[in-house]
C-alpha positions as CSV (number, residue, x, y, z in Angstrom):
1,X,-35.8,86.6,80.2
2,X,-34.0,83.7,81.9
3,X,-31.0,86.1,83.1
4,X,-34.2,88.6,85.0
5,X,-35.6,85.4,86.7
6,X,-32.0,84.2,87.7
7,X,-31.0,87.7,89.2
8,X,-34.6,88.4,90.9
9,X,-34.3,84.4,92.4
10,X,-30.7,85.7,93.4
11,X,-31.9,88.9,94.7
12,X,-35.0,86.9,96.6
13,X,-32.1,84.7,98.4
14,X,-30.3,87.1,99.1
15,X,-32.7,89.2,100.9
16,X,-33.8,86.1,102.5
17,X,-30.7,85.5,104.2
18,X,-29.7,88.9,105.3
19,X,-33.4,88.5,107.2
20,X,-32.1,85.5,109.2
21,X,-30.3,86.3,113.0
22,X,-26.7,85.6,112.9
23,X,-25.4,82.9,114.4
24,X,-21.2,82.4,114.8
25,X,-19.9,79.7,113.7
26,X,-19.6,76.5,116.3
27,X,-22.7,78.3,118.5
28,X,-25.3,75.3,117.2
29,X,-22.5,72.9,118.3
30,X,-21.8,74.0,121.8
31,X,-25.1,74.4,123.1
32,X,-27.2,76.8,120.5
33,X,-27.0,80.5,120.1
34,X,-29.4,81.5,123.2
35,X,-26.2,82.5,125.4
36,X,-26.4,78.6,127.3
37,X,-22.9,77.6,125.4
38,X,-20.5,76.3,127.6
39,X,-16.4,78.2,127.7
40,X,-13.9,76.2,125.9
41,X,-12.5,75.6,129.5
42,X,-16.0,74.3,130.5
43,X,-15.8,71.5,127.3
44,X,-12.3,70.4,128.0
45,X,-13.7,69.6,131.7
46,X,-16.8,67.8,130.5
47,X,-15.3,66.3,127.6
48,X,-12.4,64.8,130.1
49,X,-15.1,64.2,132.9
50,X,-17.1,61.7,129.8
51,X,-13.3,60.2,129.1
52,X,-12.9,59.3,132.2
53,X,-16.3,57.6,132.8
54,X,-15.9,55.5,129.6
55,X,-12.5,54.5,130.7
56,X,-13.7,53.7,133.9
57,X,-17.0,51.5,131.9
58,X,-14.4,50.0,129.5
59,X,-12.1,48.9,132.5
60,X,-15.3,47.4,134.4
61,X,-16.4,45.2,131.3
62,X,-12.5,44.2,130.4
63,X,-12.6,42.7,134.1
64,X,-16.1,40.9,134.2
65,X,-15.0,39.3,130.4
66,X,-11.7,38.2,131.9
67,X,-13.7,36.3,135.2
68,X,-16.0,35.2,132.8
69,X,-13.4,33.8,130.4
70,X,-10.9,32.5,132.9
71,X,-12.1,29.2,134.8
72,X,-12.8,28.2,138.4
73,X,-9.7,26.2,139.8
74,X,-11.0,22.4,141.0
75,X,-9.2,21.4,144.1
C-alpha cells in the first residue's frame, strides 16, 4: 500500500512539473525569462560601469577620511 501511495505522489510530481513553462538555466538571474535579459556583452558593460562607480565612491570617501584625519597646519 505504501509503495502505490509513493509511486502515485511520484507520478502527481511528476506531472506537476512537466506542467510548469521552462525556464533555462541563469534566465531568473539575468533579468527573468520574459525575453528583457540583458547579452552577456550587455553585463560585462554594466557590471564594469557599477565597478567603476564604486571605485570612484571608494576613492571619494578615502580622500574626505584622509582631510578629516590629517590636521590643519598653525602658522
Amino acid at each position: 500500500m505504501r509503495i502505490i501511495a509513493l509511486l502515485l505522489i511520484a507520478a502527481a510530481l511528476f506531472y506537476g512539473a512537466s506542467r510548469l513553462p521552462h525556464i533555462q538555466i541563469g534566465e531568473r538571474a539575468t533579468g527573468g525569462y520574459d525575453g528583457a535579459s540583458m547579452t552577456p556583452q550587455q553585463q560585462v558593460n554594466q557590471a564594469a560601469k557599477e565597478a567603476r562607480e564604486a571605485a570612484d565612491a571608494a576613492e571619494a570617501a578615502g580622500n574626505a577620511t584622509m582631510r578629516q584625519a590629517t590636521p590643519e597646519p598653525t602658522p
